[in-house]
ZASE-655531 format. One record per residue (C-alpha): residue number from 1; x, y, z. Coordinates in pm, whole numbers, m for minus. Example, Ala and Ser with C-alpha at 12.3 -4.5 7.8 and 13.67 -1.06 7.14 Angstrom:
// residues 2
1; 1230; m450; 780
2; 1367; m106; 714
***
This chain:
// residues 327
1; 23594; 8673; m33735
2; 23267; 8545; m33682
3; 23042; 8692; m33417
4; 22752; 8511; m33474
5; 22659; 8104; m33406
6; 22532; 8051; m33764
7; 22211; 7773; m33835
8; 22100; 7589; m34089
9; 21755; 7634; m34181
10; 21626; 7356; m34450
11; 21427; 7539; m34698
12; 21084; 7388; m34742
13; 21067; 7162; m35051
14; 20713; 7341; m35175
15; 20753; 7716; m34987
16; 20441; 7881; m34897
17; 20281; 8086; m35193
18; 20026; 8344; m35193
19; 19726; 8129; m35339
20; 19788; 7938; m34976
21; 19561; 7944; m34670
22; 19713; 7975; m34376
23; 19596; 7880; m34060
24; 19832; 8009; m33749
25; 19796; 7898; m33334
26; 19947; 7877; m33065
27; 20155; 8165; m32843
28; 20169; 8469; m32867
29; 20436; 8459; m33091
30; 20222; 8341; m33329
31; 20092; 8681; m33357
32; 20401; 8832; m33459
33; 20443; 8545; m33727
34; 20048; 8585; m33812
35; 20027; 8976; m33791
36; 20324; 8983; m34050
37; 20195; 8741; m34297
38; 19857; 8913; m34253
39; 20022; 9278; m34332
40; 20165; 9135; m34685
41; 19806; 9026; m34741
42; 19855; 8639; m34751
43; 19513; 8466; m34659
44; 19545; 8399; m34285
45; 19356; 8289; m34006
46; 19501; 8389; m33679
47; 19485; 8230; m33325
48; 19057; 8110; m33349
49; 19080; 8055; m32993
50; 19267; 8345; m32907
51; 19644; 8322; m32775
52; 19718; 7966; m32665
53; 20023; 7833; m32447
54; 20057; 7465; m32377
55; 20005; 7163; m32619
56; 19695; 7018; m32466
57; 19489; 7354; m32519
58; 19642; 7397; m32840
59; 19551; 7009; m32929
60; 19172; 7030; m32797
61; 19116; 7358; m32955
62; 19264; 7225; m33297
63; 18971; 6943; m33237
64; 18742; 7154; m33149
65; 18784; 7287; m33479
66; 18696; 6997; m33692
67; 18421; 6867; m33470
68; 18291; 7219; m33530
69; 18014; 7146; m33231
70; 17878; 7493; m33113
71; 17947; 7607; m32752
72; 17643; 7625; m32540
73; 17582; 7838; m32203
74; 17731; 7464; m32038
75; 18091; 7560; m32170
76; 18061; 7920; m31991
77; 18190; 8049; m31670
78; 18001; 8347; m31466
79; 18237; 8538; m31278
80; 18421; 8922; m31219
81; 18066; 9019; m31460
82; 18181; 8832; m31735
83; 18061; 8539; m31929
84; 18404; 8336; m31966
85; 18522; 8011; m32124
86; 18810; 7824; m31994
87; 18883; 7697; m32376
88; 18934; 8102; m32473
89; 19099; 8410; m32430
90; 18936; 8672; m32242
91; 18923; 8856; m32560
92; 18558; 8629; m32606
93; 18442; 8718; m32248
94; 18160; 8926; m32262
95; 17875; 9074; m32024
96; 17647; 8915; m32197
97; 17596; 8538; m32219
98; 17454; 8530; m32586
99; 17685; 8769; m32691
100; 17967; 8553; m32585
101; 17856; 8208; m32751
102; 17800; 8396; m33056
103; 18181; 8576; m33108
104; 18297; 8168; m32988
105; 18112; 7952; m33234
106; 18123; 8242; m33529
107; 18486; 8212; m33453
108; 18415; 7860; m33489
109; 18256; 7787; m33794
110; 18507; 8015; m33950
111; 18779; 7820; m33784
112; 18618; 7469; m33967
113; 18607; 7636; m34294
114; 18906; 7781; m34278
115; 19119; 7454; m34180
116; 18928; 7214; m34455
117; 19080; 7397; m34690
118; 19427; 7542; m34550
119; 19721; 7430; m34689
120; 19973; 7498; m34411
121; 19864; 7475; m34045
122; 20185; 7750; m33834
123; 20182; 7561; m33461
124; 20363; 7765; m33206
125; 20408; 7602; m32831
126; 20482; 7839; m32602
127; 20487; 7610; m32218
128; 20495; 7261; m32080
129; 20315; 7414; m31826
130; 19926; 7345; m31825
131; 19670; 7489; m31557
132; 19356; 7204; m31430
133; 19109; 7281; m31252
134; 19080; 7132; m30949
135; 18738; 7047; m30905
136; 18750; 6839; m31212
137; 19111; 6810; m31380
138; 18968; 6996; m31677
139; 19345; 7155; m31859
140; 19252; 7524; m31930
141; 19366; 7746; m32198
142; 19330; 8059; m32003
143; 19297; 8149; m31608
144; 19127; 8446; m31670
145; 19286; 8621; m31364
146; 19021; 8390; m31112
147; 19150; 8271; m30781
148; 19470; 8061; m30783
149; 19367; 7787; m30540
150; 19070; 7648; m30817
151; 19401; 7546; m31022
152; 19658; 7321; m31037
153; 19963; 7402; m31219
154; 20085; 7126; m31398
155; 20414; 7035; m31648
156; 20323; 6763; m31892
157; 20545; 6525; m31926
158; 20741; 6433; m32234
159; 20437; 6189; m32311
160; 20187; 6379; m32248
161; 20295; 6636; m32497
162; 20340; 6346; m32776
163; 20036; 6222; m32705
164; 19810; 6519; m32681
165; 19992; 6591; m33021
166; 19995; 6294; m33198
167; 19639; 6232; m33202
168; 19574; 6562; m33308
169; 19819; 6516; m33622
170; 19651; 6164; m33682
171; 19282; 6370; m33672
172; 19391; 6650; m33886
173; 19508; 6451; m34209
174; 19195; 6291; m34196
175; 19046; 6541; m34215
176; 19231; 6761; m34448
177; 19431; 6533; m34632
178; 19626; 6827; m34798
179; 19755; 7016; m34501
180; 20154; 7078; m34426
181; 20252; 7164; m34078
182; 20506; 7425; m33913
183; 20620; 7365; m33619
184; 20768; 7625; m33359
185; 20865; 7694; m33025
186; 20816; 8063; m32894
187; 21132; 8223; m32786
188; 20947; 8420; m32556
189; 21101; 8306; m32185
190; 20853; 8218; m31930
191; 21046; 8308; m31652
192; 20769; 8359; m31383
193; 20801; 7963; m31358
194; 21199; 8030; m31327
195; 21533; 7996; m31522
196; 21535; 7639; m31464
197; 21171; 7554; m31489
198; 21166; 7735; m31826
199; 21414; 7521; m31954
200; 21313; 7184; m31867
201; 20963; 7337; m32031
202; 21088; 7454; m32385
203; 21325; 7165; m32398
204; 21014; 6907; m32327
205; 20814; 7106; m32622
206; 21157; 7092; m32830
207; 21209; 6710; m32774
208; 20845; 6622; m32866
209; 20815; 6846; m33189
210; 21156; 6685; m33341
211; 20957; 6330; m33294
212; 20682; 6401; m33424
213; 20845; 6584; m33744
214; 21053; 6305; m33747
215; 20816; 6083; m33795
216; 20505; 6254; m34035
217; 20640; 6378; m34339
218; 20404; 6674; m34372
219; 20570; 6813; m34077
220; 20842; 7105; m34054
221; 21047; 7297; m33757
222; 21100; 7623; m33831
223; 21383; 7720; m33533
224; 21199; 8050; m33416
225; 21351; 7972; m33073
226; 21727; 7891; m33177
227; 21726; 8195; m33374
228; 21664; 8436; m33065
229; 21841; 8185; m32796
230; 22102; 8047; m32982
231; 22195; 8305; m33296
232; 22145; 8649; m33123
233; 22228; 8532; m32821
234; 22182; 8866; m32601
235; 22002; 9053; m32369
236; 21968; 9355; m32598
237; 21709; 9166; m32829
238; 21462; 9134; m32552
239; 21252; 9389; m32451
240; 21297; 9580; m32126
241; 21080; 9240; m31936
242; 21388; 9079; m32051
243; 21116; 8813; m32120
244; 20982; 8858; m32492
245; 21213; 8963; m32816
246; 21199; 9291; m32884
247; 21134; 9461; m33238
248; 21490; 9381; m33408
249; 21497; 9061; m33279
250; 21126; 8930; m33438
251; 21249; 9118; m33752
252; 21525; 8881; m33765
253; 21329; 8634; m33704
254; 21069; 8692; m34020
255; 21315; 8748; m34209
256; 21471; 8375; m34197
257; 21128; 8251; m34248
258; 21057; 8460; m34601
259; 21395; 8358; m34668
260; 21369; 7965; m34621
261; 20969; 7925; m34585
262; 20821; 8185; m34909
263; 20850; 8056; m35264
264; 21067; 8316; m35421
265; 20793; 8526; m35678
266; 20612; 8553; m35350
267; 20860; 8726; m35236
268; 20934; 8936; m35481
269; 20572; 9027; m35448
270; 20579; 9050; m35077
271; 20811; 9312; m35105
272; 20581; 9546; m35323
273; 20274; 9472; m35045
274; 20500; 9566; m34808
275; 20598; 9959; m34997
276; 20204; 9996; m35012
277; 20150; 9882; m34669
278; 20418; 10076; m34508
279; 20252; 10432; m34741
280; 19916; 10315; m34583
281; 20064; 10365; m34240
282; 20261; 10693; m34333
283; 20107; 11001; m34125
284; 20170; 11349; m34261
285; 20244; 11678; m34072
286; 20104; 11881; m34359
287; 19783; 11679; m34525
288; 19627; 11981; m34691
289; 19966; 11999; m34914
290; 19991; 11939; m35307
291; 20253; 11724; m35216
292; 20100; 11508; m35024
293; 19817; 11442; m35233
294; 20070; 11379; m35528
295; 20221; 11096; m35262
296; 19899; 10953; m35219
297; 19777; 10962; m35615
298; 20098; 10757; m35671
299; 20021; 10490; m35433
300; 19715; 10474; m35520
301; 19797; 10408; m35888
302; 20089; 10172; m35747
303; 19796; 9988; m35536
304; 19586; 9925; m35822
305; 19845; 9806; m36111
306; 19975; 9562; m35831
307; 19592; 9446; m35772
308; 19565; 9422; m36161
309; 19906; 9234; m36163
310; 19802; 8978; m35869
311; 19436; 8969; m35869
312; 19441; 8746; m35516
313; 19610; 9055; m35304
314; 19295; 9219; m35107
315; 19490; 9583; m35123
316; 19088; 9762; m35103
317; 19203; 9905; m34775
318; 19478; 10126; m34914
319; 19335; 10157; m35222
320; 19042; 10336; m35008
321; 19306; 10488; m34808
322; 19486; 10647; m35081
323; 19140; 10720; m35299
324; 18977; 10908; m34999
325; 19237; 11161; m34938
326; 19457; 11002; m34664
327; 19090; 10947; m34418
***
């Protein structure tokens, strides 16, 4: 008896490999996705702009990004003591106005670098739902908690979405004629908009994403949503906001994406990164004990003989770790 829907997921043709540069943005379940990869010490560049939500701030920052022009004191916003941008997370904001242009356009020119020379580009839409401002009908990628009436809430339409997206694809193989692209949609319910307003947002993202991988071939849908809505399928993998997916249910999650989207002696390799990682992380009751230094010798010689195996892992963290007595 089956208890599950099952899904097909399409392996990718060429899987991801550790020699890859990987770019991630979008949601904030990009993070999970990004975090993870990051952990197993693939080279990733997470979220430039900080957490983004809707296609047309995802699309402008993505832009931004290849124009690489720096932000100057004209793209900042003065207000609860904070220097803030409406293109950023609030992680950028800052009391001080130089201070905040200079974490922006570092995270900038990285951001240029970085995507030249990526070979997969991880896009995760979160909402339809985009905020303007008012005054000018500027789309913003984040409110930054100021007063509701300078916004208007907005859900793009079906064309908006393909065409905020389209000429962003059209930009980005220009200029990095060797970049693959994942698509996904975040599984994470935005329910403050409603049951029924959710919907009609995630299926607008889902309708536009299956065009547009339709029709560039260096495009892929990875089914991050169907997974959570469709496979799992209950209450009990959401956390207690019965809004985002809980532990379990991004663990399955990552695990159908090594399975289908990681060549297969990455992931072979993956899984020794991950032993090391997880020994990293381990805190003892009982430091001071022979034992425990005997634990961390043995990572430590596991650490470097998989550094001398797979001279692109960046293990110097744990191998410090493990070297300096557990401090």
């Amino acid at each position: 008896m089956e208890f599950q829907l099952p899904i097909q997921i399409n392996a990718l043709p060429n899987p991801i490999g550790y020699t890859d540069k990987i770019m991630l943005t979008g949601s904030c379940f990009t993070e999970h996705i990004g975090n993870a990869l990051r952990d197993w010490k693939f080279d990733v560049l997470l979220n430039p702009n900080g957490i983004l939500f809707d296609p047309a701030s995802v699309a402008s920052s993505l832009v931004a990004y290849m124009d690489n022009r720096p932000y100057g004191e004209e793209d900042l916003v003065y207000f609860n003591e904070l220097w803030q941008s409406w293109q950023h997370h609030s992680q950028f904001s800052h009391v001080d106005k130089q201070e905040a242009l200079r974490g922006m356009n570092d995270s900038l020119s990285r951001a240029h670098a970085f995507l030249k020379e990526a070979k997969w580009l991880i896009i995760t839409l979160g909402s339809s739902f985009s905020y303007r401002l008012v005054a000018s009908g500027m789309p913003v990628a984040n409110c930054h908690r100021a007063p509701g009436q300078i916004f208007r809430k907005h859900m793009m339409t079906i064309e908006e979405i393909n065409t905020a997206l389209d000429n962003c694809l059209y930009r980005l193989f220009q200029f990095n004629p060797s970049l693959q692209i994942i698509f996904t949609v975040s599984p994470v319910r935005h329910i403050r908009d409603g049951v029924v307003e959710n919907n009609r947002s995630k299926a607008r993202l889902i309708e536009v994403v299956h065009h547009l991988v339709n029709k560039f071939s260096r495009l892929w849908y990875f089914p991050a949503y169907e997974l959570v809505i469709d496979v799992l399928r209950d209450y009990r993998f959401y956390d207690i906001d019965m809004v985002h997916p809980n532990y379990p249910a991004t663990q399955f999650v990552l695990e159908n994406f090594t399975r289908n989207y990681i060549d297969k002696e990455a992931q072979a390799v993956l899984e020794e990164v991950r032993r090391i990682v997880i020994a990293r992380r381990h805190k003892p009751f009982q430091p001071t004990t022979q034992a425990h230094q005997r634990f961390l010798q043995d990572q430590l010689d596991k650490a470097r003989d998989l550094a001398r195996r797979y001279p692109f892992l960046d293990l110097g963290e744990e191998m410090e770790y493990f070297a300096g007595g557990g401090r």
